[in-house]
Structure formats: C-alpha cells, structure tokens
Backbone and ligand atoms as CSV (ligand in chain L), in Angstrom:
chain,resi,resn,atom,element,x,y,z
A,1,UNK,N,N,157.983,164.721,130.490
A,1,UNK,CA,C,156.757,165.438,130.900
A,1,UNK,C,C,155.539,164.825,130.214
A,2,UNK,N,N,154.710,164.509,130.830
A,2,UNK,CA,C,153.147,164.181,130.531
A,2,UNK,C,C,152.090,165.269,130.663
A,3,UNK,N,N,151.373,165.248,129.419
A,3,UNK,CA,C,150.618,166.348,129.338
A,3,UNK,C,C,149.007,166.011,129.411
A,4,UNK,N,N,148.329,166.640,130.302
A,4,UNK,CA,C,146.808,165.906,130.657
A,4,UNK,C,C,146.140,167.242,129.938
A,5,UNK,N,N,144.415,167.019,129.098
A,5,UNK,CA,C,143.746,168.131,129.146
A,5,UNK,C,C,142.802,167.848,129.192
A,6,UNK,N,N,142.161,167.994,130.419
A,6,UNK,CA,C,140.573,168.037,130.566
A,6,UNK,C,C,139.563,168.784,129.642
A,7,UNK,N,N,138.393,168.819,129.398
A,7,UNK,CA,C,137.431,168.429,128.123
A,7,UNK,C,C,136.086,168.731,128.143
A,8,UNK,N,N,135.424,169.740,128.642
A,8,UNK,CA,C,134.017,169.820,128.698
A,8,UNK,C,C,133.216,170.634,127.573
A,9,UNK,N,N,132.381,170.973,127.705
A,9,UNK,CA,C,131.553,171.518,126.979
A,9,UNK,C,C,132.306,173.224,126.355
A,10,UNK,N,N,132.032,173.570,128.315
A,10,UNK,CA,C,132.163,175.738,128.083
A,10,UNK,C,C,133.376,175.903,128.562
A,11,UNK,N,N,134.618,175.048,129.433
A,11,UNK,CA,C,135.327,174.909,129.449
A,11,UNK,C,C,135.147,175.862,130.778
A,12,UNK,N,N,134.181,176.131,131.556
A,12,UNK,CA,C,134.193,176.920,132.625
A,12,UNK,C,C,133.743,176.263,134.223
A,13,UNK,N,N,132.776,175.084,133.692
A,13,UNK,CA,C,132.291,174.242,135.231
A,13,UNK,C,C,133.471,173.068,135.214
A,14,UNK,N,N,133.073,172.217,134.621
A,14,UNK,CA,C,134.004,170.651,134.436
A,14,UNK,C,C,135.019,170.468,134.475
A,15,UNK,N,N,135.484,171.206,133.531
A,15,UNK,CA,C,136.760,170.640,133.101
A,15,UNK,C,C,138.029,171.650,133.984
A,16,UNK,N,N,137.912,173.017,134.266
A,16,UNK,CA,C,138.276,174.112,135.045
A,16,UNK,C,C,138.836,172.914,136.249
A,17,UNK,N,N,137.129,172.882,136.882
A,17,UNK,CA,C,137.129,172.078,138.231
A,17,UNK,C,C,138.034,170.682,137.998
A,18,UNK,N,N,138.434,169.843,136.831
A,18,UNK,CA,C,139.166,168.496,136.525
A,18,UNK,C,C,140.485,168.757,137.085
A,19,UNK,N,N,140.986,170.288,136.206
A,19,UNK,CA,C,141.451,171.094,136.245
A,19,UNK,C,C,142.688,171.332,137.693
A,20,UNK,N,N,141.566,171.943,138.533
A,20,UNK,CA,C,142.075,172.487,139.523
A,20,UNK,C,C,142.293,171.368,140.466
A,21,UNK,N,N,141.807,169.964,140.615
A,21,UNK,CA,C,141.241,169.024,141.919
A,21,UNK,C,C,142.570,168.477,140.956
A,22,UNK,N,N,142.723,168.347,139.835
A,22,UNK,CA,C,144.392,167.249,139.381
A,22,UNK,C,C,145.429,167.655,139.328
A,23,UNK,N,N,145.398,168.799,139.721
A,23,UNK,CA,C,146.906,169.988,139.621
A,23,UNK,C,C,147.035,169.823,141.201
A,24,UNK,N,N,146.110,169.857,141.687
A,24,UNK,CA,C,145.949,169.803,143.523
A,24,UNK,C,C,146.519,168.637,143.776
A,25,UNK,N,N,146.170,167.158,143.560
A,25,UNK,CA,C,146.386,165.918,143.496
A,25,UNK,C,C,148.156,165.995,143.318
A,26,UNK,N,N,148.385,166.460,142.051
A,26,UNK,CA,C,149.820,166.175,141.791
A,26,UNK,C,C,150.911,167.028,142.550
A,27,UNK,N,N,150.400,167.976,143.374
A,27,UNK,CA,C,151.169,168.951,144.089
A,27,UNK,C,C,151.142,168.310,145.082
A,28,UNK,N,N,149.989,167.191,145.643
A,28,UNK,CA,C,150.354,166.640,147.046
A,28,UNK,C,C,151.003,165.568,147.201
A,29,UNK,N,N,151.325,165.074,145.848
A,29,UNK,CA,C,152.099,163.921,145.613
A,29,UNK,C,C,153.791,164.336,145.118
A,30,UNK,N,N,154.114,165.345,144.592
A,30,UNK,CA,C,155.468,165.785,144.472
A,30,UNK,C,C,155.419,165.353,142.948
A,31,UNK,N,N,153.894,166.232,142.448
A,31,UNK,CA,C,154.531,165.534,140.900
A,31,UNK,C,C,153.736,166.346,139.346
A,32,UNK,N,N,154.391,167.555,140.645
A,32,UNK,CA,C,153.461,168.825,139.786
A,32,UNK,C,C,154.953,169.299,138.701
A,33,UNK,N,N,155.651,168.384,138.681
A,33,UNK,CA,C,156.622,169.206,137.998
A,33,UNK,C,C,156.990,168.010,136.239
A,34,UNK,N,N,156.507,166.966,136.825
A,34,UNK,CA,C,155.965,165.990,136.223
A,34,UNK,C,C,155.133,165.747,134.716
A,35,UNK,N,N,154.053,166.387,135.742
A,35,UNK,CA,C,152.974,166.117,134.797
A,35,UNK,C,C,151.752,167.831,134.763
A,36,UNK,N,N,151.955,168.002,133.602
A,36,UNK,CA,C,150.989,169.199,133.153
A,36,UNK,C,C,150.302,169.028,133.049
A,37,UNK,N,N,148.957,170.045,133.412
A,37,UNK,CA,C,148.064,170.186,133.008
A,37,UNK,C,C,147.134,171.187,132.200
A,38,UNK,N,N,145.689,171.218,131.318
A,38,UNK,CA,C,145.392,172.071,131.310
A,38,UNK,C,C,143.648,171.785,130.816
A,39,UNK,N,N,143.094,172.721,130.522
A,39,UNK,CA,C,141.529,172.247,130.255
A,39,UNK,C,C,141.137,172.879,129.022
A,40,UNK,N,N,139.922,172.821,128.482
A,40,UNK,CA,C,139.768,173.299,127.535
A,40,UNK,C,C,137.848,173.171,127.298
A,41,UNK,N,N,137.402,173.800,126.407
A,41,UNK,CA,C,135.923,173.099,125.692
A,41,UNK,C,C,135.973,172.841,124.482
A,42,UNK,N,N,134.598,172.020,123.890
A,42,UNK,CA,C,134.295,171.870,122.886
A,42,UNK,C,C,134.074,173.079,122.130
A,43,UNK,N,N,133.292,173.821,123.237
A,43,UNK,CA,C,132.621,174.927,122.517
A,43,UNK,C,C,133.173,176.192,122.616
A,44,UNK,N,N,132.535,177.357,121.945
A,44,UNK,CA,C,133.576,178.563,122.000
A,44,UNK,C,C,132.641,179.380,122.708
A,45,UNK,N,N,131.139,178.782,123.230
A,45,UNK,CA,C,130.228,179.419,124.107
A,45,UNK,C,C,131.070,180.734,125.063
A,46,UNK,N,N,131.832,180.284,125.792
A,46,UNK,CA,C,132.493,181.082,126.509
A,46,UNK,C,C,133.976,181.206,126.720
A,47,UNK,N,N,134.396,181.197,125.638
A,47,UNK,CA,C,135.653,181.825,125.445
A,47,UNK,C,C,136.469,182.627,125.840
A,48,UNK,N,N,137.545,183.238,126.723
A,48,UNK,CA,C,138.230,184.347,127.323
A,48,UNK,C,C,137.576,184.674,128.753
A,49,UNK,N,N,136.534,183.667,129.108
A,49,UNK,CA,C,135.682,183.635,130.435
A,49,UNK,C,C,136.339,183.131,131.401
A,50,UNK,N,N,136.581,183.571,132.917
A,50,UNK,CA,C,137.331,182.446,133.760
A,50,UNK,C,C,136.209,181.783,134.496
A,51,UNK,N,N,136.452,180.361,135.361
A,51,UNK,CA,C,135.828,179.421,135.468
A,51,UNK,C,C,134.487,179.964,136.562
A,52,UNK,N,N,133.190,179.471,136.156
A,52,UNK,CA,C,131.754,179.981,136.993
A,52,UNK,C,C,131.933,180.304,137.747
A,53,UNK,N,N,131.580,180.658,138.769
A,53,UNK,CA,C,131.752,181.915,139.870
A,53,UNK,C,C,131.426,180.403,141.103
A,54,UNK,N,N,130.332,180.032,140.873
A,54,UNK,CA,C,129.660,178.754,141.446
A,54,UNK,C,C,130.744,177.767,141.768
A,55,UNK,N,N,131.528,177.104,140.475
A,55,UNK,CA,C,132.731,175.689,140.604
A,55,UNK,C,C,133.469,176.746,141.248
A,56,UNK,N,N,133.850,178.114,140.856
A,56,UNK,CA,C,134.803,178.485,141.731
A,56,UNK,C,C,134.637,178.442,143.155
A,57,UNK,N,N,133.866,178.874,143.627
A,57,UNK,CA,C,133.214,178.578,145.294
A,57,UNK,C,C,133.226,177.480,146.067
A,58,UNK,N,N,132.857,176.101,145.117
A,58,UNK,CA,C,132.861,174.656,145.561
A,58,UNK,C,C,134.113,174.085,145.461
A,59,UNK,N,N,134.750,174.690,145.128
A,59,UNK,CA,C,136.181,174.187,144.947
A,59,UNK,C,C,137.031,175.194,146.296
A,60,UNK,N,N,136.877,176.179,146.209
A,60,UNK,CA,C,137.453,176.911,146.829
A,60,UNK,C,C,137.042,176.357,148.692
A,61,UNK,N,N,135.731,175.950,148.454
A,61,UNK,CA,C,135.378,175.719,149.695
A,61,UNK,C,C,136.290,174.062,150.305
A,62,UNK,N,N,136.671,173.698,149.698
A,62,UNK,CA,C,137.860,172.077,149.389
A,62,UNK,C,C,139.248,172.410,149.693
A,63,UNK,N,N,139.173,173.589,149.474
A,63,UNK,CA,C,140.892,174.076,149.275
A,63,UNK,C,C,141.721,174.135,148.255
A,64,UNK,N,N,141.127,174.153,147.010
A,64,UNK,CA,C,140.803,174.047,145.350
A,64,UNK,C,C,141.060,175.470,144.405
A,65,UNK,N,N,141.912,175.998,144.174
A,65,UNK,CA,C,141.826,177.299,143.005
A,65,UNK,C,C,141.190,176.885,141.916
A,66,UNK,N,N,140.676,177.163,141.263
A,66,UNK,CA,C,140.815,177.052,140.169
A,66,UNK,C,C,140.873,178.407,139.361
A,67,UNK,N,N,141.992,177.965,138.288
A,67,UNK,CA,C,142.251,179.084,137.358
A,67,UNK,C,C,141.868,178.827,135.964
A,68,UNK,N,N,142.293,179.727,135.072
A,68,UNK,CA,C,142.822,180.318,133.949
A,68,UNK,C,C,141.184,180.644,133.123
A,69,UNK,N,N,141.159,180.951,131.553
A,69,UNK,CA,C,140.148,181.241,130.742
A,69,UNK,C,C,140.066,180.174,129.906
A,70,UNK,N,N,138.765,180.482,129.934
A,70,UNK,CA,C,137.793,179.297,128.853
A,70,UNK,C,C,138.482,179.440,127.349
A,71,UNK,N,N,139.111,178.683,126.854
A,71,UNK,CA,C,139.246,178.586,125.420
A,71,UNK,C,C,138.963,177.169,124.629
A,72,UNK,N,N,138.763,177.051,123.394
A,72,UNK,CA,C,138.520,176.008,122.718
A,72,UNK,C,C,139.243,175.265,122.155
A,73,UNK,N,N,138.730,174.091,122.388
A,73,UNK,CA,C,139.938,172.765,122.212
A,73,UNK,C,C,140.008,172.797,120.560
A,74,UNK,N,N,141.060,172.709,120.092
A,74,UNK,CA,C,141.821,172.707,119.092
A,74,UNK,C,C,142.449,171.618,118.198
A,75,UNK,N,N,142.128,171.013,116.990
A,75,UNK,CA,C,142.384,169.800,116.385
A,75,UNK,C,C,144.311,169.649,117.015
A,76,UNK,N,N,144.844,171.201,116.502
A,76,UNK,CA,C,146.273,171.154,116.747
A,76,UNK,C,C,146.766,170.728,118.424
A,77,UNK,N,N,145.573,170.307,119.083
A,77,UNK,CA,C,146.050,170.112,120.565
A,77,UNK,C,C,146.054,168.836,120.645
A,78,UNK,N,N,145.822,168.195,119.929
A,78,UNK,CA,C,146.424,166.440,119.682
A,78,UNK,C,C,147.385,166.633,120.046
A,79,UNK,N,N,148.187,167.154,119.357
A,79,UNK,CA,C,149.899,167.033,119.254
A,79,UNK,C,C,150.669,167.082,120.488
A,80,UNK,N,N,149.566,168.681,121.161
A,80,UNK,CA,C,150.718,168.893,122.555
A,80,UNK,C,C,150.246,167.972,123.848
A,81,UNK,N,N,149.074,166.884,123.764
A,81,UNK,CA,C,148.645,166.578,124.788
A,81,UNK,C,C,148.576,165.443,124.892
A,82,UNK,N,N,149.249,164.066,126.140
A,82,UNK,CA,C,149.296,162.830,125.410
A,82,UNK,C,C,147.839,162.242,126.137
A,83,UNK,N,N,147.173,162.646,127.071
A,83,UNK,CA,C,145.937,162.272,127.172
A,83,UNK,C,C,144.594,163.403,127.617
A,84,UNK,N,N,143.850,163.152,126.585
A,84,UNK,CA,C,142.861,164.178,126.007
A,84,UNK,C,C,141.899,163.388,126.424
A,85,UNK,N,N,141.352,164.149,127.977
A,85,UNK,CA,C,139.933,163.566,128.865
A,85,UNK,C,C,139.208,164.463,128.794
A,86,UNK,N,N,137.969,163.078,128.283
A,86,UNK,CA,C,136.671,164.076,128.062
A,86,UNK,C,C,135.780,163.930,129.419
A,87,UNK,N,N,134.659,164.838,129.570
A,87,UNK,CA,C,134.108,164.974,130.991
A,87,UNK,C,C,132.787,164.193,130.680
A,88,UNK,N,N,131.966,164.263,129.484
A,88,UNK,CA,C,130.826,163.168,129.339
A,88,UNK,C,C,130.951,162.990,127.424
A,89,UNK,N,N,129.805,162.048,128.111
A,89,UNK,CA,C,129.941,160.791,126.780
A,89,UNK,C,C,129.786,161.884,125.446
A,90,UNK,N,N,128.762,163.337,125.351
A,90,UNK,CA,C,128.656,164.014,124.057
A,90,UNK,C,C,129.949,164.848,123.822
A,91,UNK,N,N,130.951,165.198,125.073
A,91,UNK,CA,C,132.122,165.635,124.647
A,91,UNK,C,C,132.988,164.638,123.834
A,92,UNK,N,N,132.990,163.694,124.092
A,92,UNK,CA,C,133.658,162.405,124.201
A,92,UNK,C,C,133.553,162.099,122.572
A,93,UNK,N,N,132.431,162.214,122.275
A,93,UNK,CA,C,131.980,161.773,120.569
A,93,UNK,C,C,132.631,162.934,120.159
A,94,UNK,N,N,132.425,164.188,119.966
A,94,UNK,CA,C,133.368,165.369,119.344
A,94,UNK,C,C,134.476,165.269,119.504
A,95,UNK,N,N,134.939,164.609,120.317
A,95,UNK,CA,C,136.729,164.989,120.567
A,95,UNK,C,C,137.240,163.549,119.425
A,96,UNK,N,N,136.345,162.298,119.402
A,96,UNK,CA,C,136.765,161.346,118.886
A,96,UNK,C,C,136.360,161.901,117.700
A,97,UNK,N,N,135.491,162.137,117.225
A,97,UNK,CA,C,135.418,162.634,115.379
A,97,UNK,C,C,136.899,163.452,115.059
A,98,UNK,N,N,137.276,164.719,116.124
A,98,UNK,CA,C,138.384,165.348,115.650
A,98,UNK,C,C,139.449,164.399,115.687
A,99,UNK,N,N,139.817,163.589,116.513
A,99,UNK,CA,C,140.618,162.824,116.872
A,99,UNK,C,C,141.099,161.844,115.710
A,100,UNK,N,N,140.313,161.619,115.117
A,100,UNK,CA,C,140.285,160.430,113.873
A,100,UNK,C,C,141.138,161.149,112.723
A,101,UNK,N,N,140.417,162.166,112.768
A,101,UNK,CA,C,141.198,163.229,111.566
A,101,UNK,C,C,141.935,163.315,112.009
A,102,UNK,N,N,142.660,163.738,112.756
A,102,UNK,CA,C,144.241,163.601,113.625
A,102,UNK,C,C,145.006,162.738,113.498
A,103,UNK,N,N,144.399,161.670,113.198
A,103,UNK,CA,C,145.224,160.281,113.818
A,103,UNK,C,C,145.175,160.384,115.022
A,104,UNK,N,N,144.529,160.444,116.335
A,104,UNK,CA,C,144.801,160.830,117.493
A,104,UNK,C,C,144.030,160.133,118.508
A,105,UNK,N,N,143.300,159.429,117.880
A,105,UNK,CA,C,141.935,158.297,118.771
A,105,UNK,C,C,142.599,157.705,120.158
A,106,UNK,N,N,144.125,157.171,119.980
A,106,UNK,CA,C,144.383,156.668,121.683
A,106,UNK,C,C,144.659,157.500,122.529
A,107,UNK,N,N,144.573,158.847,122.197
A,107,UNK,CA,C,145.135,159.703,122.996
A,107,UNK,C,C,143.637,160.214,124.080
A,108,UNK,N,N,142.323,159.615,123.441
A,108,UNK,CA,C,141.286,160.266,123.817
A,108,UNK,C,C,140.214,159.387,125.023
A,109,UNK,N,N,139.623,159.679,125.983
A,109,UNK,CA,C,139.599,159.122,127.125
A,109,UNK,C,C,138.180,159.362,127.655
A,110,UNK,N,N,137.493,158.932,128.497
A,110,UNK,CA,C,135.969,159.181,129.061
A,110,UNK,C,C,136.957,159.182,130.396
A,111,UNK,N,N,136.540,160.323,131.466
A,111,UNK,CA,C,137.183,160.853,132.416
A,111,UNK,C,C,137.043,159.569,133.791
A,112,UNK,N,N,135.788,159.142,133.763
A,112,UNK,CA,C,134.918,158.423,134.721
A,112,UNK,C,C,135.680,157.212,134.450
A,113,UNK,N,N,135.669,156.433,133.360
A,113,UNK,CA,C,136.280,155.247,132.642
A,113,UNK,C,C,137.784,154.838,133.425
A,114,UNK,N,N,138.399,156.155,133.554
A,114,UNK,CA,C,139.849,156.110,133.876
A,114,UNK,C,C,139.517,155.536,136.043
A,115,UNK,N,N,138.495,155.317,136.558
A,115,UNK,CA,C,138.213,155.173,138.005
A,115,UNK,C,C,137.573,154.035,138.065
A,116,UNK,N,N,138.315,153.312,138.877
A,116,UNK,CA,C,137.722,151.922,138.405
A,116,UNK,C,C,136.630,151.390,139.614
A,117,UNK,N,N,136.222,152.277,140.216
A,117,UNK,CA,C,135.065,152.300,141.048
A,117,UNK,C,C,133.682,153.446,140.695
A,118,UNK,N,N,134.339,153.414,139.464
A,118,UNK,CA,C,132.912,154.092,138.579
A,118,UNK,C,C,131.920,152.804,137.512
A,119,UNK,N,N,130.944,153.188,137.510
A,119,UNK,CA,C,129.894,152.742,136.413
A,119,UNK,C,C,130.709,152.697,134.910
A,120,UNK,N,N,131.116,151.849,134.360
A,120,UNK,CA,C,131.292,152.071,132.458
A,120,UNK,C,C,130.619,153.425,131.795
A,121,UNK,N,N,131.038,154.151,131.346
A,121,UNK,CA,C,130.854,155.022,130.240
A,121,UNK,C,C,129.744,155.958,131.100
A,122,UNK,N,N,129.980,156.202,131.973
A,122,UNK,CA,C,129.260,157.301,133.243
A,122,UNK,C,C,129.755,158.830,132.614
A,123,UNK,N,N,129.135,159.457,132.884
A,123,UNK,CA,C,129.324,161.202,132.873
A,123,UNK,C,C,129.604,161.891,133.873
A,124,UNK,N,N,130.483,162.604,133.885
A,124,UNK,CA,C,130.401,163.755,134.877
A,124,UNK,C,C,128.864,164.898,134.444
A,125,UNK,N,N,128.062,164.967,135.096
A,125,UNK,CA,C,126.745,165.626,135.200
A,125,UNK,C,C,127.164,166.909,134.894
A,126,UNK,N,N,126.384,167.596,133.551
A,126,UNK,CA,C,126.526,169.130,133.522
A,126,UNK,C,C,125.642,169.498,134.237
A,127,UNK,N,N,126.523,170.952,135.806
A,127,UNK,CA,C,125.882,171.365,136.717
A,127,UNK,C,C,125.624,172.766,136.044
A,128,UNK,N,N,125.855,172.904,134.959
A,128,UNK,CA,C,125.637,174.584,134.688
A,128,UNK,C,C,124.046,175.124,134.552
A,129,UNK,N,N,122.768,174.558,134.415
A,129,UNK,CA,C,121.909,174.927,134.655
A,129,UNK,C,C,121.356,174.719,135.965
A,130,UNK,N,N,121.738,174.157,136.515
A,130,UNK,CA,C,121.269,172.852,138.114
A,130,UNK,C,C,121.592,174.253,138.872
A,131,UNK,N,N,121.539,173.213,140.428
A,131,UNK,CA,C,121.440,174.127,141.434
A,131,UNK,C,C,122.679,174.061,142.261
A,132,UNK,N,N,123.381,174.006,143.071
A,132,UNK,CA,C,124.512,174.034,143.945
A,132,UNK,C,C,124.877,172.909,143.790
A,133,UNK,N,N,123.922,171.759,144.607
A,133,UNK,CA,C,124.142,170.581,144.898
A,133,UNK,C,C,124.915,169.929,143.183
A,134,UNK,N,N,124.934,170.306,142.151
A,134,UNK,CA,C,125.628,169.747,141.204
A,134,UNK,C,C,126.867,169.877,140.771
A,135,UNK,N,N,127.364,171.491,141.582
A,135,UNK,CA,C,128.933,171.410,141.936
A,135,UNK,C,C,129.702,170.644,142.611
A,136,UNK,N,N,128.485,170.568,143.916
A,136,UNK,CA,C,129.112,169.295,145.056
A,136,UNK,C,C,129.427,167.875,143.954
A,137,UNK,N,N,128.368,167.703,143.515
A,137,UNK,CA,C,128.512,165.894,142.789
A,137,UNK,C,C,129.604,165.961,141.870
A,138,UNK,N,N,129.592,167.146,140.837
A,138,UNK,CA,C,130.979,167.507,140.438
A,138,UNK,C,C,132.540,167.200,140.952
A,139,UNK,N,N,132.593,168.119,142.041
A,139,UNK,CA,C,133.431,167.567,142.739
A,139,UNK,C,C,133.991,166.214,143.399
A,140,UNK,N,N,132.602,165.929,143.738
A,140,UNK,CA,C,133.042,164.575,144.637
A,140,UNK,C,C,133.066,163.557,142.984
A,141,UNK,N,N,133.299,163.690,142.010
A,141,UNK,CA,C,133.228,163.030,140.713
A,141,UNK,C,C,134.545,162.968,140.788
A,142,UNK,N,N,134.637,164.381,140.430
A,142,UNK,CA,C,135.695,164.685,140.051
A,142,UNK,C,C,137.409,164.034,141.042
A,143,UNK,N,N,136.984,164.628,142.273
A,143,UNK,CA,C,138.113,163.506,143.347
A,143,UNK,C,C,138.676,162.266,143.113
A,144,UNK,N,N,137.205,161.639,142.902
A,144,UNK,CA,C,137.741,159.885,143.016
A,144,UNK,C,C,138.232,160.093,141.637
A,145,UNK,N,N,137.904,160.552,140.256
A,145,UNK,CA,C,137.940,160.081,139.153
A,145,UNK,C,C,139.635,160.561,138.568
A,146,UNK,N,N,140.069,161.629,139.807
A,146,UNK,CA,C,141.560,162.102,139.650
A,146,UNK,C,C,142.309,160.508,139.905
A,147,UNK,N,N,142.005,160.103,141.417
A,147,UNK,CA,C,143.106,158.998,142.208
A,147,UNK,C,C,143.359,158.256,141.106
A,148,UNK,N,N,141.990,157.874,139.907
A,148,UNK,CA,C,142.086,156.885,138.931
A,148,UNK,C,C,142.813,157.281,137.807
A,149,UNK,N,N,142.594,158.364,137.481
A,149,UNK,CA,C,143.626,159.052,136.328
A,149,UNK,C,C,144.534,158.908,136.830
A,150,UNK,N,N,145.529,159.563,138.128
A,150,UNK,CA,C,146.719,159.675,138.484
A,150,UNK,C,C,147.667,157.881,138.478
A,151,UNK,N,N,146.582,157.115,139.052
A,151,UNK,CA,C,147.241,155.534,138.871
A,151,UNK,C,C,147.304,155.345,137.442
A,152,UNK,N,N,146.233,155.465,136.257
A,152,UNK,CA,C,146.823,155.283,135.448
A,152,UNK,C,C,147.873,155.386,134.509
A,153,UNK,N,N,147.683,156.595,134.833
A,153,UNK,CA,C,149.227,157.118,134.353
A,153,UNK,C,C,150.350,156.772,134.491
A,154,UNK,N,N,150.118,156.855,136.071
A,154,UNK,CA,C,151.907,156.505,136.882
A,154,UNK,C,C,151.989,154.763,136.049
A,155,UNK,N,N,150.610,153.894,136.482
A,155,UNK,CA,C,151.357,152.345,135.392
A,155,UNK,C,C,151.571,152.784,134.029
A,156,UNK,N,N,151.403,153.471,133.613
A,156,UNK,CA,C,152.093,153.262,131.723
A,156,UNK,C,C,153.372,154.292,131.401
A,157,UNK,N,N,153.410,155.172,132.976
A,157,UNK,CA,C,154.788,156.123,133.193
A,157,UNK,C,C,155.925,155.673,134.338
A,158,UNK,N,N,155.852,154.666,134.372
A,158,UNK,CA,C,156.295,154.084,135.558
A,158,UNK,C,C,157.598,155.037,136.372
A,159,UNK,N,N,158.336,155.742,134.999
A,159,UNK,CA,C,159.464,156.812,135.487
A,159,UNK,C,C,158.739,158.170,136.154
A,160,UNK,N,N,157.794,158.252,135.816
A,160,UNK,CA,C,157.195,159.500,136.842
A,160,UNK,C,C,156.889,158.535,138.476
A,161,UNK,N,N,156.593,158.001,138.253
A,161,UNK,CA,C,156.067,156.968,139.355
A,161,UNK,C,C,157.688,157.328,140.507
A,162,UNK,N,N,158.664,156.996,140.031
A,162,UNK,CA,C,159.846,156.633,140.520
A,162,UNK,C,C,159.956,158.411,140.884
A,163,UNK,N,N,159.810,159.596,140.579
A,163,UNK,CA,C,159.806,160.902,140.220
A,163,UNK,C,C,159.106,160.839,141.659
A,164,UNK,N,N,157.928,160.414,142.073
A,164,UNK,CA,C,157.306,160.743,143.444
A,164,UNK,C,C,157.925,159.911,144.734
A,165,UNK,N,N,158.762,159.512,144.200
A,165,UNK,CA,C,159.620,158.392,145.595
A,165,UNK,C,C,161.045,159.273,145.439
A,166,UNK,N,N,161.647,160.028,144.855
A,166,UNK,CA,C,162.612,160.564,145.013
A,166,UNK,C,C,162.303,161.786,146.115
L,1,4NP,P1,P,130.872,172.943,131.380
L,1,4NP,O1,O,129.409,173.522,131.713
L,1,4NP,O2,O,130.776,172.259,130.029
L,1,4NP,O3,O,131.118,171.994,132.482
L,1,4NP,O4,O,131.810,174.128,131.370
L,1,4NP,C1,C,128.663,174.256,130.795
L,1,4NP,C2,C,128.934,175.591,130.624
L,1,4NP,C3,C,128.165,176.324,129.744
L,1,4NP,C4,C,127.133,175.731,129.044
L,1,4NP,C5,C,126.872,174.384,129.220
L,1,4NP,C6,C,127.644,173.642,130.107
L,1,4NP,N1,N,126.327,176.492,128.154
L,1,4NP,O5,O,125.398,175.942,127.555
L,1,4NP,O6,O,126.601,177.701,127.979
C-alpha cells in the first residue's frame, strides 16, 4: 500500500479538492485499493471543518465528493505517508522545515512539479478569498496535476502498476 497526503494551507479548498479528484482518478483506474489517500493543512485555522461549501460545489459539479474534516498535518505523519504533496510553494517551505527534523525531506513534493506539462515550481492558486472562477482553475490544476502524480508513482511502484492490469 502507498500512502499519498495532500497539503494546503486550511486543509478545506486544496488539498480536500487534491483529495477528492485522486481518490476519483484511482477508482477509475482499479487502484483505489492500492493506494491511499488523505489531506491535511498546515494550519489549524480550521480544524474539525469539512471542505468549503464552494470546492464542494465545483467538484461536485465534475462528479467529485469530496469528504472528510480539516485537521493539521502532523510532524508524526512522516511516518504514515510515503509521499507528502504540498499544494504551493509557502506550504511546501513548512512541510520541508518539519520534514528535516524528521528525517523526512524525500518524502516531500510541490504538487504541480509532479505534471510534467506544468511550469517548474508553479502553485496551485489559493481560491479561498477569490471568486468562483478560482475553484474552476483549482480544479482544472488539480486534474492534470493528478494524471502526473498517478504516473509517477505507478514508475517507482511498478507492482501497483501490474495491480491495474489484473
Ligand atoms: P486552502 O484554502 O489552504 O486551500 O484550504 C484556504 C483556506 C483558509 C484560509 C486560507 C486558504 N484562511 O486564511 O483561513
């Protein structure tokens, strides 16, 4: 089993939505049994909150759930997670400071980085003050930037790979 955890700020727009569009991905590929997922934030802003009402809508409007509550990412979640994706470059610096203290630096990832038809060291855009249209870009981020996570994986898991051809 491979364990993924998406990485944002409030743990309620981004990472929710990473969330829900890569759990979707691996269910249409036969490889939700595979590979786990889960999300998390930096911050404890909104804690025990489930995901914006807004990503929930733009997702939902895709064919997209998204579930569970906002909680905060945890030094001890090194351990249970073998790749720890962050959603932009200021999550990205916090997760690597904890990470170091961990010993845990390869485990840690820029979300965009992992799509190889993205810009270098690009952000997923925080839509939480914005207007609609930043759920949409969210999303459509978020899509392509799954196909690229999911290939990477399958090359350095090659036995999950073999897991979706059975
Ligand atoms: P997220 O969006 O990091 O994608 O969940 C945000 C949610 C809340 C806040 C900022 C960004 N906030 O400042 O409360």
């Amino acid at each position: 089993m491979v364990r993924v955890c998406f990485v944002c700020l409030g743990n309620i727009c981004r990472s929710p939505t990473a969330e829900g569009v890569f759990r979707h991905l691996l269910r249409r590929r036969g490889l939700a049994g595979a590979i786990e997922v889960d999300s998390a934030g930096t911050s404890a802003y909104h804690v025990g909150e489930p995901p914006d009402a807004r990503a929930t809508a733009a997702a939902a409007r895709r064919g997209i759930r998204l579930s569970g509550r906002a909680r905060q990412f945890k030094p001890e979640d090194f351990a249970r997670f073998d790749y720890v994706v962050a959603m932009d470059r200021a999550n990205l610096r916090r997760l690597r400071e904890m990470a170091r203290r961990a010993g845990a630096l390869d485990k840690v990832f820029l979300f965009r980085d992992l799509d190889p038809d993205s810009p270098e060291g690009a952000d997923v855009p925080d839509p939480y003050y914005g207007g609609p249209d930043g759920f949409e870009e969210v999303l459509d981020i978020v899509e392509a930037g799954a196909e690229g996570l999911l290939a990477h994986i399958l090359r350095q898991h090659p036995e999950i790979a073999g897991e979706a051809a059975r």
